[in-house]
Each structure stands twice: as C-alpha cells, then as structure tokens.
N, C-alpha and C positions, 0 to 999 in steps of 0.2 A: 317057184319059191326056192325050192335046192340050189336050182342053178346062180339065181340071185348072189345067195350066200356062197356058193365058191367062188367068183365073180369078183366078190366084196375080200374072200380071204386072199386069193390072186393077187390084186391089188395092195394088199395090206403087206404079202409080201415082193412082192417089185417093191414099195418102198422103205421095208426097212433092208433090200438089197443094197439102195442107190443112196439109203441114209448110211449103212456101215460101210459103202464104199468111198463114201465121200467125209464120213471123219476120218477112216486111215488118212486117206489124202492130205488130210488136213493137219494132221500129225505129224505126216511124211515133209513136212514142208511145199507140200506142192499145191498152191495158192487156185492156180488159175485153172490145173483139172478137174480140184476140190470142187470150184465156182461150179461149172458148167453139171457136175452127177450131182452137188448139192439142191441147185436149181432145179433139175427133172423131181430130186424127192420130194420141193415143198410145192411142187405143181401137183404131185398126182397125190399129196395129203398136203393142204391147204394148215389145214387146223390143229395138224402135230406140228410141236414148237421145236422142238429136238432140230429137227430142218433147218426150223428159219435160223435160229438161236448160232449153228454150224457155221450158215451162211453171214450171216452174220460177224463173225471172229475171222473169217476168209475178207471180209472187205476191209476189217480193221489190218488187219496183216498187211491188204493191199493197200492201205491209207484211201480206202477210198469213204470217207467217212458219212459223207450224205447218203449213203446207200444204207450203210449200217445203222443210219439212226431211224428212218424207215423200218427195215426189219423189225430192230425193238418198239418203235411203236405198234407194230401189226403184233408181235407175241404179244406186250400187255395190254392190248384190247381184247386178244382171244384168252387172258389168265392175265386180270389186273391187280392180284396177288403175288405177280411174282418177284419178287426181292431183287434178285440177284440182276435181271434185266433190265429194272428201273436204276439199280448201280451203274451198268452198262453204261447204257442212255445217259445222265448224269454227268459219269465223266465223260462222250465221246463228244455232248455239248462244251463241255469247257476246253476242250482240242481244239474245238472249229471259233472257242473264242466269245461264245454265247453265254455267257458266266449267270446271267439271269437266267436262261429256262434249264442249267443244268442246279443253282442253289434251290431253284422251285422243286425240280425231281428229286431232289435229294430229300428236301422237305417231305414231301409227299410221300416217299419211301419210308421215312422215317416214320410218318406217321402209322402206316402200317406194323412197323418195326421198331419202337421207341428208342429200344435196349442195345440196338446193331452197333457194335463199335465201328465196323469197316463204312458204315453211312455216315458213320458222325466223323471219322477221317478225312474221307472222302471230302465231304462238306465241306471242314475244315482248308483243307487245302485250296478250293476255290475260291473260298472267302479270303484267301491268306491273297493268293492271284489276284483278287477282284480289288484287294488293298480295306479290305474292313476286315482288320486285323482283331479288333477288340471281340468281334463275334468269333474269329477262328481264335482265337487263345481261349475263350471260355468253352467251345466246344472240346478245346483238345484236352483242357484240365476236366471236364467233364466225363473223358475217355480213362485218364490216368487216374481218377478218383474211382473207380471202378477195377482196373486194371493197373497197377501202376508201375509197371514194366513192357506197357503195351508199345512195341517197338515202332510202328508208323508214326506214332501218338507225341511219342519222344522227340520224333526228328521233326515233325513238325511243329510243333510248340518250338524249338531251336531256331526253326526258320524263323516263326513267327517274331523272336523275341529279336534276332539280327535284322530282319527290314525294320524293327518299330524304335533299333540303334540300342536295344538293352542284351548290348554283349556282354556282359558279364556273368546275364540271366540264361544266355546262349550256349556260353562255353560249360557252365555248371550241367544244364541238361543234356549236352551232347558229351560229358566223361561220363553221367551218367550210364547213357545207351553203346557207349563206348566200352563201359565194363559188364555190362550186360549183353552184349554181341559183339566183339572184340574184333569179329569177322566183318562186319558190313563196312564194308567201301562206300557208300555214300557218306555216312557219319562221318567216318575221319576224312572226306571232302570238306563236307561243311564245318567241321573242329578247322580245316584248312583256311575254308573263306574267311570264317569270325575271327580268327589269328592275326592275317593277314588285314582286315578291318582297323583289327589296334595295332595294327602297326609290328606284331610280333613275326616279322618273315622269317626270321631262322624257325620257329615253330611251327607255321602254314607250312612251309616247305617240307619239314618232317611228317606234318600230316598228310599231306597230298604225297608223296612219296609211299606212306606205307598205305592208304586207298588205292594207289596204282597197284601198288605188289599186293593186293587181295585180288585187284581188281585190273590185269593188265590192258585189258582193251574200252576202259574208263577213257570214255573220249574228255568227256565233261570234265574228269580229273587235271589232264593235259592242260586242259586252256585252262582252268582254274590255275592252274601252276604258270603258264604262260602271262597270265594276268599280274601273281607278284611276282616274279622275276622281271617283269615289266616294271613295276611300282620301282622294285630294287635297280631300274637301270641295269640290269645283267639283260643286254639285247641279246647278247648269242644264245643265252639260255632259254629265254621268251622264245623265240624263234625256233628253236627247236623243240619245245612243249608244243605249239603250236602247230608245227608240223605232223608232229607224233597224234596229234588230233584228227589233223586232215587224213593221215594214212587211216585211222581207225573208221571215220567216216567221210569218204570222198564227194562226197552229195549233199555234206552240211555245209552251208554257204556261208556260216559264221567264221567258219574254220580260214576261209580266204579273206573275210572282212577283216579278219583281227588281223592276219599274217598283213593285209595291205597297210592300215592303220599303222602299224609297228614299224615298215618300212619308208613310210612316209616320215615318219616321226624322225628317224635318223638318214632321211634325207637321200636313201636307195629309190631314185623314182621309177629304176626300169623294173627291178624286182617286186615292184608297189602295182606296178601298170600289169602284169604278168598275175598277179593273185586278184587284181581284180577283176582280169578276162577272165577267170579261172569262176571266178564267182556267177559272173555274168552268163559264161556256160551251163549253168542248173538254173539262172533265173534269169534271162535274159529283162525283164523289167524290173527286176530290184531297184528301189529307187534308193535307196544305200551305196550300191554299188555303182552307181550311175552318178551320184551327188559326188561319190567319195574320184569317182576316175575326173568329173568335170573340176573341183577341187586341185586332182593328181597335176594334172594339166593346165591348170595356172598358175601356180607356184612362181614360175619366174616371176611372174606381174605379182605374186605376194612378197618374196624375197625384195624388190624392190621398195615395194610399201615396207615392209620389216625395216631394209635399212634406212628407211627417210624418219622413223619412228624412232629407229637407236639415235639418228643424229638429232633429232626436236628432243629426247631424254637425257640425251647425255649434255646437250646444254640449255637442260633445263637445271641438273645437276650443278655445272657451272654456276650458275646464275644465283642458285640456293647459295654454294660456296662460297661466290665472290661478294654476297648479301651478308652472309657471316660476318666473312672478312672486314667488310665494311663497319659492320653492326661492332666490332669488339673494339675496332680501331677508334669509334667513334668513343668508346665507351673507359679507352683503355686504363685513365688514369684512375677512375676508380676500380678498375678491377685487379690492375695493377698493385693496388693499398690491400688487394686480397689477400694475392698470391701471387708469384714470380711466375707460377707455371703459364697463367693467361698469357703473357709478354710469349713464352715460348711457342704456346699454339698459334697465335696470330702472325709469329713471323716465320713459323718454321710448320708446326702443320696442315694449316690451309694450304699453303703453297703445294705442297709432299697432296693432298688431297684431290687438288688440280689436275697435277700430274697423274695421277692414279687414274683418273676420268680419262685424261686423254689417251694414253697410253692402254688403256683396257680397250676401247677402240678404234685403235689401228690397228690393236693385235686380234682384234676380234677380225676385221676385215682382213688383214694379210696372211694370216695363221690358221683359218678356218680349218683349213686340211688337217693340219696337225691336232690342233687344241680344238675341246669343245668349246664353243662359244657359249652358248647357256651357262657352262661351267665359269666362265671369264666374267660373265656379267653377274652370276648370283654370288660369285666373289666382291666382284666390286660393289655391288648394292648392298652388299652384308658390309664392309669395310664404310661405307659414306655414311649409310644410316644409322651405326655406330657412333660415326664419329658426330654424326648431327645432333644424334641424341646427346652425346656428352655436352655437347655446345647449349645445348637447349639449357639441361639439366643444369649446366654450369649459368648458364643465364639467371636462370631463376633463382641459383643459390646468391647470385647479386644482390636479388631481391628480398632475398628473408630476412626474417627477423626475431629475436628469442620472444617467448613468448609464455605468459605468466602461466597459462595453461600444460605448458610442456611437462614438468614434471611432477604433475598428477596423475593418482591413480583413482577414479570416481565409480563407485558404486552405486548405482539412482536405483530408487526402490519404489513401488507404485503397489498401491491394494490387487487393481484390476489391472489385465490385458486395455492397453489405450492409455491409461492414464501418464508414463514416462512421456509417452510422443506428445500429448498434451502437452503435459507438464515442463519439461525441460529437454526436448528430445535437438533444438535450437543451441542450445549449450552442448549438450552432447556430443554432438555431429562435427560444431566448431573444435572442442577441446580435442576429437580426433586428428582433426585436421592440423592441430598443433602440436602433436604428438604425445597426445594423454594417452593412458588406458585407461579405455571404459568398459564396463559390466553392468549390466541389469538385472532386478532383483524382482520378479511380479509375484505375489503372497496368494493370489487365488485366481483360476481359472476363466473367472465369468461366468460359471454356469447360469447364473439367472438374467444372465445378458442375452438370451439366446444363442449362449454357447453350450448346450449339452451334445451337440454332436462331433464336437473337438473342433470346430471351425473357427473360436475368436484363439485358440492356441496358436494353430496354423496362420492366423491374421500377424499376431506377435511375434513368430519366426519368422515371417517378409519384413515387417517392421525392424525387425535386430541387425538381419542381415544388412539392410540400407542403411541403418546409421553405421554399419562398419565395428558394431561392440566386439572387444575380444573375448564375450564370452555371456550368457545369459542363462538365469534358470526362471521357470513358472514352477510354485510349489502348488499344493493341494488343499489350503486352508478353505475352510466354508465361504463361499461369496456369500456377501451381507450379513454373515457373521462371525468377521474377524474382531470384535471384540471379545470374545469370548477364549480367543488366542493369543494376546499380547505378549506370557511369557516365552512362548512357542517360538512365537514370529521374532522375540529378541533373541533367543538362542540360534536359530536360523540365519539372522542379520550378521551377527556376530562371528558367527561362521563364516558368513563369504565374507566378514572385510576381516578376519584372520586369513584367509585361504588367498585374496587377492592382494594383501596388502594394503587397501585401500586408505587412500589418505583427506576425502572429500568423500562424502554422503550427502545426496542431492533424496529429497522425500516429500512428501504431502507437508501443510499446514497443522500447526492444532486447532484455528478456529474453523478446521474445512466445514460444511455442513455435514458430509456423507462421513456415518458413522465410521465406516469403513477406512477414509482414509484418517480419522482420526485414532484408531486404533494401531495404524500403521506408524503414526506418528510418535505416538506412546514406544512401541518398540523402538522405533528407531532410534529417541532422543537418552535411551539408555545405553543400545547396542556400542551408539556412536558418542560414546561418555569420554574419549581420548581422542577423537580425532575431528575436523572441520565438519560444520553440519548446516547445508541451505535447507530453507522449504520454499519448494516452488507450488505458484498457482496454477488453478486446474480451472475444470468448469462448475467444479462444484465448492470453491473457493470465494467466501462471503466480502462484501465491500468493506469488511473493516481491515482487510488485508493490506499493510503499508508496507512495501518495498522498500528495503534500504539497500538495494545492490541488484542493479542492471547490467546482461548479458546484450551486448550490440550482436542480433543476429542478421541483420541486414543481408547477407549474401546466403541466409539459409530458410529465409521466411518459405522460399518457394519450395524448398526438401520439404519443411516441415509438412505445409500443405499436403505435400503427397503423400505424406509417410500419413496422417489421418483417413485417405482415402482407402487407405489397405483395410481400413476394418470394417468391410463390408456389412457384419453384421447387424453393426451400430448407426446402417446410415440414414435410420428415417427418424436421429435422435437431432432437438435443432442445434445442439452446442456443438455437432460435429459438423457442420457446414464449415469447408474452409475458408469462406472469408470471412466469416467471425473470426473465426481463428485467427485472421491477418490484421483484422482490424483490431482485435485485444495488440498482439503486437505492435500494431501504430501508435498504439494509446499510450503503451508503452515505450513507445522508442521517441514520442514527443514530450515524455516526462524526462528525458536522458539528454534529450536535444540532439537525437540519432535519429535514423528512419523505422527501425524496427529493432527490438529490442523483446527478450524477455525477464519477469522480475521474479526475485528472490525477495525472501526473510533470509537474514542471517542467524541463526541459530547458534550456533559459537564460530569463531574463526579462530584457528591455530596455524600461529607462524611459524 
C-alpha cells in the first residue's frame, strides 16, 4: 500500500513538472515545444484540466482549431460547469464559421451563468456575424443596462447599428466609448468606417489616422483607410494603406486582393497580375483570386465589349438629341408664342449638345493616356442629362395651365385618423398637384377604433406623407366624445388656420350620422366664420346629402384607393373596401358627367 501511494505522488509530480514546463512554453511564445511537454502532461493525468485547457490555447495560437475544440469538449465533460471553456468553445466555433453550435454554447453557458456579461458579448457578436442583428442589439443593450460603460458592449452595439445602416445611432455610441477609452484603436477604426459610410472622408481619415497612432501595426486600420482613399479616388494613397497592411501581415491574402482590385481598377494589369500571384502563394485555390487573375486576363476582350458599348450609348444619346430636336422644331410656333429662348435652344443648343457627345468620344478614345475617361464621360452624362432634363421640364411647362386650385391654402379637418383620406383626400392630392398648400387637422386619435397601441396614429403619418400635405397635426380629443369639446376644437381650428393662413376649410357634414363628425362640424363652421368652408362626404354621411360642387378626381381615384389601404386597422370595416370607395366616386363623377369625381356642400364661398 506505501508503495502504491508514492507511485501515485511520483506521478502527480512528473506531471505538474511537464504542466509548468509546458506553460512557461507557452508564454515563452514557443507554440510547438509547448505542444509536445503539454501532451505528455495530459497523458499521464487524463483528468487534470489545467493540461488540456494549456493545450488547448497552443492549438489556437497554432490556428489549428479542430483540435482545440476537441480539447474543450473533453475539459467540459470532465467539469461541465466550467464557464470560461464553454466561452472557449463558443467562440472557436464561430472562427471555423459554425455560428449555430457556437450561439447554442453560448446559450448554454449562459444558462449556467445568466448575469456573465463577457457571454452575453460574446453572444452578441456572433449574432451580429450570423446577420440577426435585432437579437445582438438586445443582448448588447442588455449588457449596457447593467454596465453602462461596458467597453466590448459599446463597440458592439456600434457595429451593430452601422450593418443595420442606423449611423447616426453608430457615431453617437462610438464618441461615447471614444470618451470613455480614448485609447482603443479599434473604436476610432470603426468612428473611421461609419464616417466614411456617410460620406464624411476628411473625418474617417482623421479617425483611422489617430487608431493607427494608438495602434501602429493595425493592419485592419490600413486597409480601412485604403478603402476610402479608394472611395476618394486618391489611388496613390489607397495603395499605399494597403501596402502598409500587407507589410503588417504578409499571409493575409486580403491584403493582395484588394492591392489587385485597385490596380486593375486603374488599369495597372502587370502590377494587378503580380498581387494576385502574391495571393495565390498563401492560397493557391482561392477561388477569388483565381476569378479575379481569369477576369485580369480578359480585359482586352472586355475593353473591346466597353468600347462597342460607349458607341450603342453614345448614339443612343444622339438619337435622344436629335428626337428633341425634332420634337421642338415640330412644336416651335407655339413655343415660340412662349418665349424667344426656345427658338435659341433649338437652333443653337441641340447642335452645341451633338457636338459635345461626339467629341467627348474621340477624346475619350484618343486621349485615354492623358485624361480619365470615366472622368470625360460622367462629365458629359452630367452635361446631356441636364440639359434633357430642362427640355423635358420645359416641355411640360408648354403644357400647363393656371389653375383655380393654385393659390389656395386648404386646412381639411376630420374627427378621426381615415376620415380626410375618405373624405376629401381626391381633392387634396389634386390641389397639391396644382400648387395649393395643404394641412391636415384630425381632432382625436381613434382609440376606440382599435387604435390604443398608437397604430391608427402611425396609419395617418403614411397617409399624410402620400398625399404630400405641408404639414399635419392629430390632437387628443376623446374618440366618440367630441361633442363634449366643441369650444376646444374651435379654439384649436382657429389656430391652425391663423398659424397656416388657411384660406379654404374642407370638414365633415352637419347632417353626418356620427356624432362625432357632427361635433366637428360645429367647430368648424364658427372656426371658419371669415374664410371659404366645403363639407365633404364620408362613410358615415346620410343620403339626404346634396352636393352642389364636384371635384373631377379622375386621375387620382387610384391614390385615393391606396391611401385607405394604409389603415390597416380598419380593414375588416365594410365602408373601407376600396371599391366602394371607387364606385361612390363613379356615382359621383356621373352626376358631373366626369368619370370620377368627389362631392361637396358648400358651406360659404368667399371670393
């Protein structure tokens, strides 16, 4: 039995010999002698984790990563409590690309650990990877609700908010973490990227500049910088970020991809051929690099196709021109009764435009060396399209015509969210189109429409914006019991048509049925004591309603339609079905001897 037990202490020390010789090792940077004394420790104690856990961090070192995720599975079946190795595990699956069984581990961890912020990161970050962003933002604001200077936490919700395009949400929480660790080189990368996103490259640049200077051998930094100096057309400078990348890491084959890209882009095919051997040497089946050199090397046979393209566009251009041309010449005497200046484009700028087409490509072909061509051509496209546009624009002004509508300013007032789009939203939409301004007035919310969770509010802001009003309020009066507010609602009224001007008030009936809009009515027909006053029908607008004054909506019967569809709320109501809706219109628009038309009462008219 003695002997046993020194046998057993022998043992115990051989391996915590070959265990502290093989973490110096592994300290020491030295990977591969680490491997071989770590090995012998977790041979001769199987079921001390200390070993494998060693060995483990030696294979990650060595990127050998199917071995390391082994190890951690054999520690947490020998200690399936252990935290920190299910972290491991977790992320060494989301390396290999495995984003399912590393958000399960994480899980799992968690559930041991509720409270772990570095698991609910973690987490985060691969849900951010895996593109279900809405779980990684809740888990990160879950971290910062607790912590809320927790720096991983920070930069991730950043990230999070620039893939989901809410940079604004980006930049706010990366000055954040920016004045809260003023040191991290990552953050002022990413302040870099989101900068650069909107477009602010003097700014990206100054951020990736001072991440470099925390952080001089930020590979990542380099080619972030090389990417907008790219955007910026600064090739020399692109080029040389990029470079400053590759030297930082010689064996990332991005470093060559992008250098190839960039070189190809400006038309360097031998130094394009050169970065992509260069790539092809750390991966010789990259099929990137392999696409991009078969690519490299057909060029000539694209260049070809390119210029048989500029010549089908450029007299396609022509043909636009000389259709102009035509089109005004045809038209000139009465455009001529406009204005003198038409006489001067017809004879002197189409021609001057001609010219400019052709001449932009021969210089494009003969000049190439010199001048950028891309430069030649998004000149001249910007010059034609201009100039088509005005032609158009002036076409159309041939076409107009003043319109009784134009210089009103119309206020429409409705009880409930729906009833304007009902009611008059036909009118509306046209009097825009004529150059009114409109505003909308709605006196109560809907809540007993099945609006208590703000949803028929939100139906009414998609509605406003489509008819184009310059401006709309929802007040807070009681649904279905605005009579009870009349003087309220007239002080209210009164207000926005002092506040707008307003010189027409479009509003409900007084024989409506619905208390409501007859309450509405009441305000209004005092509100609107000095200025023009219709009442349009609704759906709750009784047959003894006689119209003396129809709106031809005919070209907007189909708006209307869709502007009643937005109120989803109300859709299992039957008066919201829009071809009701269209066919009241008909009904209307054959009492006018139109096709579609909406009616009024006139309540007063002031000329």
């Amino acid at each position: 039995m003695p002997a046993l037990f020194f046998a057993a202490l022998l043992l115990q020390a051989t391996y915590l010999d070959l265990y502290n010789e093989g973490h110096k090792l592994l300290d020491a940077g030295k990977f591969k002698e680490a491997e071989l004394v770590l090995k012998d420790a977790a041979s001769s104690n199987p079921k001390h984790t200390a070993a494998l856990y060693d060995l483990a961090q030696v294979y990650v070192k060595l990127k050998r990563f199917p071995e390391a995720i082994e190890l951690y599975l054999q520690i947490i079946e020998i200690n399936p409590k252990d935290i920190n190795s299910r972290s491991h595990l977790a992320e060494l699956y989301s390396w290999v690309g495995n984003y399912d069984k590393s958000i399960v581990t994480y899980r799992d961890a968690l559930e041991l650990d509720p409270a772990n912020a570095g698991l609910k990161t973690g987490l985060s970050k691969v849900l951010r990877w895996s593109h279900r962003y809405d779980e990684a933002e809740r888990f990160y604001k879950e971290v910062l609700q607790l912590d809320p200077e927790h720096h991983e936490a920070l930069k991730g919700l950043a990230k999070t908010y620039s893939m989901t395009g809410n940079l604004e949400g980006a930049v706010e929480i990366l000055n954040k973490a920016i004045k809260l660790y003023p040191n991290d080189a990552e953050a002022h990368k990413e302040m870099g990227t989101v900068l650069a996103w909107q477009k602010d490259y003097k700014g990206a640049i100054l951020s990736l500049k001072k991440s470099i200077e925390l952080s001089p051998d930020y590979a990542d930094a380099y080619r972030t910088m090389g990417d907008v100096y790219l955007w910026m057309k600064s090739y020399q400078h692109a080029i040389d970020s990029y470079k400053k990348a590759a030297d930082i890491e010689p064996d990332n084959i991005e470093n060559y991809l992008l250098l190839a890209r960039l070189y190809k882009q400006i038309g360097d095919k031998r130094l394009a051929e050169e970065s992509i051997k260069k790539a092809l040497r750390i991966a010789p089946a990259d099929t990137q690099a392999v696409d991009l050199l078969h690519e490299l090397r057909g060029m000539d046979e694209y260049r070809l196709k390119e210029k048989a393209g500029d010549i089908v566009e450029t007299s396609a251009f022509i043909f636009v021109l000389v259709l102009l041309f035509f089109t005004y010449r045809s038209r000139r005497r009465m455009l001529i009764r406009r204005h003198r200046l038409y006489l001067y484009f017809v004879n002197l700028m189409l021609p001057v435009l001609i010219l400019i087409t052709l001449t932009s490509f021969f210089v494009k072909g003969s000049l190439s060396e010199w001048i950028d061509g891309d430069v030649i051509k998004d000149i001249t496209e910007a010059i034609l399209f201009f100039a088509m546009g005005i032609s158009f624009l002036a076409l159309l002004w041939t076409e107009h015509r003043p319109h009784e509508f134009m210089k009103m300013v119309i206020l429409a007032v409705g009880a409930h969210p729906d009833d304007i789009e009902l009611g008059c939203s036909g009118f509306i939409m046209k009097a825009k189109d004529s150059g009114a301004k409109v505003y909308a007035l709605t006196m109560s919310r809907g809540e007993k429409g099945a609006g208590k969770d703000g949803k028929r509010e939100e139906e009414l802001k998609r509605a406003a914006r489509f008819m184009g009003l310059d401006d709309f309020w929802i007040l807070s009066f009681t649904d279905t019991g605005l009579k009870d507010s009349v003087a309220l609602m007239k002080d209210a009224i009164e207000e926005k048509i002092k506040e707008t001007g307003a010189t027409v008030l479009l509003t409900h009936t007084a024989i409506d049925i619905h208390t409501d809009h007859q309450a509405v009515f009441e305000a209004s027909k005092v509100a609107a004591r000095n200025i023009s006053m219709l009442c349009y029908e609704d759906v709750g607008t009784p047959r003894e309603f006689v119209p003396n004054y129809l709106v031809d909506i005919t070209n907007y019967v189909e708006d209307k339609m869709k502007l009643v569809t937005f109120h989803k709320t109300q859709e299992d109501k039957t008066y919201m079905d829009p071809e009701l809706i269209k066919g009241r219109a008909a009904h209307r628009g054959i009492q006018g001897g139109i096709q579609y038309a909406e009616a009024y009462r006139i309540h007063k008219l002031l000329q």
